[in-house]
N, C-alpha and C positions, 0 to 999 in steps of 0.2 A: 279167505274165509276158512276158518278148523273146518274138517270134513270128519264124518263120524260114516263110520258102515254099520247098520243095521239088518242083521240074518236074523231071518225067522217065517216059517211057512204059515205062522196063523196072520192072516190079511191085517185083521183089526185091529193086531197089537203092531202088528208094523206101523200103519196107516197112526194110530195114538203114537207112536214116540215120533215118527216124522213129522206129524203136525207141532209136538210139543217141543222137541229141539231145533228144528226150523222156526220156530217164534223165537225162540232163546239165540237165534240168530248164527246158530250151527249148518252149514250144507250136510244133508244128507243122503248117501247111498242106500240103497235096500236087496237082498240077496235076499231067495224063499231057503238055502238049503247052502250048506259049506261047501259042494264044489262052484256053486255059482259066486261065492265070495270069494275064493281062490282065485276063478277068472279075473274077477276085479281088483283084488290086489295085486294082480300082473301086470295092470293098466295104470293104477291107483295106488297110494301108502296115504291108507287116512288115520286120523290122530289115536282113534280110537274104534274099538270091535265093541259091539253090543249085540251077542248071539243067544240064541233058545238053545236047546239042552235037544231036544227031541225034534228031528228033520228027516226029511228021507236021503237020499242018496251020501251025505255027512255030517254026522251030527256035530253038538258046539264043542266036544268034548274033542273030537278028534281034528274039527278046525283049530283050536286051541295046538293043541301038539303040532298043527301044520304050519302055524303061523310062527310058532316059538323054535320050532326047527328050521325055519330059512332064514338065513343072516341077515338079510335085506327088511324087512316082517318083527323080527323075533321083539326088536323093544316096542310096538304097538300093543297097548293096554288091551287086556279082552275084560268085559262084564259080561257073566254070565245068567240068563234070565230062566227058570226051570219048573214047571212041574209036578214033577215029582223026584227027578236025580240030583237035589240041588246038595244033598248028603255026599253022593259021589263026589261032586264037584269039589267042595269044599276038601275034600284029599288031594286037589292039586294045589296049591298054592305059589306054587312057580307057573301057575298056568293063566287062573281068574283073579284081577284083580278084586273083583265083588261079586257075590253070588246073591243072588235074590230070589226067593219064590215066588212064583204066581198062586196068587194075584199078588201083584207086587204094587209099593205104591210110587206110582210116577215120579212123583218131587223128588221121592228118596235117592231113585236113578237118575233122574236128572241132578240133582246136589254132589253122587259121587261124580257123576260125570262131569260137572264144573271144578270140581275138588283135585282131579285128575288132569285136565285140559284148559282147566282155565273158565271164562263166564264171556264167550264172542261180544253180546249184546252191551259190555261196562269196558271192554278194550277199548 
């Protein structure tokens, strides 16, 4: 089963894409903040990163740079989910594969996200 990691400290956005790509037949991780997804990708290389912009203790911006800095990490897709720094984000381009604003619309994220990884539920 594609495993997808989901960072992000707002509960209800987590909780919506976990419900929505675990129907779409994706395993899902979930991290509130970038070093608790760190930890997990020490455990874990899932197909793909789908992080918020704005966390405490590391935000997506610099989980991005941490993921793409470790050899082992570096080709795992990130989606970035934002805010308000979705402007910033978009200056890295070696870093997000997609940026999206909040409120973002689900399908859209999910469509890149099968676009990128494939469609688990039609394998």
């Amino acid at each position: 089963m594609t495993t997808i990691l989901v960072v992000d400290d707002e509960f209800l956005i987590t909780d919506i894409l976990v419900d929505v790509l675990e129907e779409d037949g994706f395993r899902v991780l979930t991290a509130s903040n970038g070093r608790k997804a760190l930890e997990i990708l020490d455990r874990e290389t899932p197909a793909l990163v789908v992080t918020d912009f704005m966390m405490p203790l590391m935000n997506g911006l610099e989980l991005a740079q941490a993921i793409k800095a470790n050899p082992g990490w570096a080709q795992i897709p990130v989606i970035l989910l934002s805010g308000a720094q979705g402007a910033i984000a978009r200056g890295y381009p070696d870093l997000f594969v997609a940026v999206y604003d909040k409120p973002f619309r689900i399908e859209a994220v999910v469509a890149m996200v099968r676009e990128i990884i494939g469609n688990p539920s039609r394998s």
